[in-house]
C-alpha positions in Angstrom: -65.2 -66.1 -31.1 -63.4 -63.0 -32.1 -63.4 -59.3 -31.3 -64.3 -57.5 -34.7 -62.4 -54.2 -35.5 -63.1 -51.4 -38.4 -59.5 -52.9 -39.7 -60.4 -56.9 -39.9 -64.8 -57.0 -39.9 -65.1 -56.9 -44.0 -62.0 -60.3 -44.0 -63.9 -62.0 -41.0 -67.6 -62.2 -42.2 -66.1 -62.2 -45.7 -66.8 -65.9 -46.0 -69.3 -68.1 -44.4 -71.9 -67.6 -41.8 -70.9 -65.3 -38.7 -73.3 -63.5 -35.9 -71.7 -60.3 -34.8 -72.9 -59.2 -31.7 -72.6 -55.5 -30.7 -72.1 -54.8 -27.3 -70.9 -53.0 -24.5 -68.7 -53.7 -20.9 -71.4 -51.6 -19.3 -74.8 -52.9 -21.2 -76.3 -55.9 -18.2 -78.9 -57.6 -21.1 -75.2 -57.4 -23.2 -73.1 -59.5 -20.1 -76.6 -61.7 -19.8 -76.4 -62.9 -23.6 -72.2 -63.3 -23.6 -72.8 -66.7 -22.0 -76.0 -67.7 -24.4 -73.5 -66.6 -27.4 -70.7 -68.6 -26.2 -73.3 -71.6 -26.2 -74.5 -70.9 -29.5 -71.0 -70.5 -31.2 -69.7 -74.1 -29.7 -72.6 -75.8 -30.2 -72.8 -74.6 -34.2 -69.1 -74.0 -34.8 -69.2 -77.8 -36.8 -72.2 -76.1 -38.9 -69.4 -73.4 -39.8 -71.1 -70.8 -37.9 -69.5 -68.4 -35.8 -70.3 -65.8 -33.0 -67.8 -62.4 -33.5 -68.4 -59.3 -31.2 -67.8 -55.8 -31.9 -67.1 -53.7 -28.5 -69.4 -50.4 -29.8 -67.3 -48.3 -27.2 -63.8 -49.8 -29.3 -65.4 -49.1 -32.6 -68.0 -46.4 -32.7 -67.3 -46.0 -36.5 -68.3 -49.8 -37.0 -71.5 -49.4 -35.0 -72.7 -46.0 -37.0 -71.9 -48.0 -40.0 -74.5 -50.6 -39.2 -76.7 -48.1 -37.7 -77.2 -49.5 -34.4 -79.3 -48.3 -31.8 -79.6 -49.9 -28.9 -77.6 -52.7 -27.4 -77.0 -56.0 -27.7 -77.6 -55.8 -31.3 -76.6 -59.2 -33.5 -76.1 -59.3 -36.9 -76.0 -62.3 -38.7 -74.0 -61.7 -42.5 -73.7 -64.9 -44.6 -70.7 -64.5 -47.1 -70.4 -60.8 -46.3 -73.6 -59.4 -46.4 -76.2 -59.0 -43.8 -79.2 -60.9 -44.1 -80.8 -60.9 -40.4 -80.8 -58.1 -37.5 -82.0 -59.1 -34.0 -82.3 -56.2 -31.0 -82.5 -57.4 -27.7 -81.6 -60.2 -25.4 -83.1 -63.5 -26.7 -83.0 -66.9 -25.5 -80.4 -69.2 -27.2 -83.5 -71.6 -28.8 -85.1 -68.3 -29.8 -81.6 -67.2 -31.6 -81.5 -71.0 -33.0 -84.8 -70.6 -34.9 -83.9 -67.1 -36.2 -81.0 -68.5 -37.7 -81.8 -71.7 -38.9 -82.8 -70.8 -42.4 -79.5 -69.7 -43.3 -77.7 -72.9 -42.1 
């Protein structure tokens, strides 16, 4: 798991399959899915999958860009481009399913 910046997101999600997580220090539901990420990312890093986080405090422009809203935000990009957006704090299982198709 990595901490995204403006400077290195387009050479991290460039290639493969990677769920960026927007967040805050201050969001609780954003604290209450870091350990359900951290699950997710070890149990699917063999599957070449990982978890990234962008801090939207560190990197307002990054969070415009993606227009998002409301925190904790993921957004899964496969080779660079976004393909899924889930709002809200979800189960790992839940996160699982939504992601599955693009294994």
């Amino acid at each position: 798991m990595q901490n995204l910046t403006a400077q290195n997101f387009s050479t991290a999600v460039s290639e493969g399959l990677h769920l960026v997580d927007f967040w805050a220090e201050w969001c609780g539901p954003c604290r209450m899915a870091a350990p359900i990420l951290a699950a997710l990312d070890q149990a699917h890093t063999a599957d070449h999958f990982t978890v990234d986080k962008v801090n939207v405090d560190e990197q307002p422009d990054l969070a415009q860009q993606f227009g998002i809203q409301g925190i904790p935000t993921m957004l899964l990009f496969k080779d660079g481009q976004l393909v899924e957006r889930l709002v809200g704090l979800r189960p790992q299982a839940e996160l699982e399913s939504a992601l599955a198709p693009y294994w």
